[in-house]
N, C-alpha and C positions, 0 to 999 in steps of 0.2 A: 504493500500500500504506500509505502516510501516516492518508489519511481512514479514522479507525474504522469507518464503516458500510460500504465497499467490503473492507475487511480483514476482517471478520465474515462478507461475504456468500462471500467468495474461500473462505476457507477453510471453509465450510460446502459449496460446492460441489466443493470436492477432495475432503472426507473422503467427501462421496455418491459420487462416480466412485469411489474404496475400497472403499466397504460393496461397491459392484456390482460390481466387478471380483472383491474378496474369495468372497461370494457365487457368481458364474459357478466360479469356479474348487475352490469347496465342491463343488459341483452334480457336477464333473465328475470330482470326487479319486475315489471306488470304481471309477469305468470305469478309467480310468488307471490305479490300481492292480490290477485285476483283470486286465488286457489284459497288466502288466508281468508277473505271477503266471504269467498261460498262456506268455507268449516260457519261461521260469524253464524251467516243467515242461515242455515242447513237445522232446522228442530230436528234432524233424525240422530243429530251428531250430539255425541255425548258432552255434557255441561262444562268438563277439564277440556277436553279440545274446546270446544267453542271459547271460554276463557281465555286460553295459553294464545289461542290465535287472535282476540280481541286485544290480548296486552301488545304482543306483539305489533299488531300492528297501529296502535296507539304509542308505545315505545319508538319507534322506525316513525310516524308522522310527526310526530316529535320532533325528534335527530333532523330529519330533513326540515324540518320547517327552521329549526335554528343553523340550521347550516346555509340555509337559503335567506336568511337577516341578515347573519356575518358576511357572506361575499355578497350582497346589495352595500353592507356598508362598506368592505374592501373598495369595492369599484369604484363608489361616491366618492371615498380618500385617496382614488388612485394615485393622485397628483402631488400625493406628502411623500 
């Protein structure tokens, strides 16, 4: 990690396995949330699932709704 040109390349190939792990997991957020939505609404589904998936997806609307603040306000300050 010493030699700048192995420390350059290193971290150029971690942030790519990111983008792509990032990515896959973009790809697959609306099934996951929609699949959580039907346990939600589903009365045939037992009361701990329908719970585990209502927290969840209360938890994660959450995360995102404060992640989705923070970078509105990053951008507004982009110019500090």
């Amino acid at each position: 990690m010493k030699d700048p040109e192995f420390s350059a390349a290193y971290k150029h190939a971690a942030a790519c396995i990111m983008d792509g792990a990032t990515r896959q997991l973009q790809q697959n957020l609306t099934a996951a949330i929609d699949r959580l939505a039907q346990i939600v609404a589903d009365d045939e589904e037992n009361s701990m699932a329908q719970i585990s998936a209502a927290k969840t997806l209360l938890d994660y609307g959450l995360r995102f709704t404060e992640f989705n603040d923070i970078l509105k306000i990053l951008e507004e300050n982009n110019a500090l």
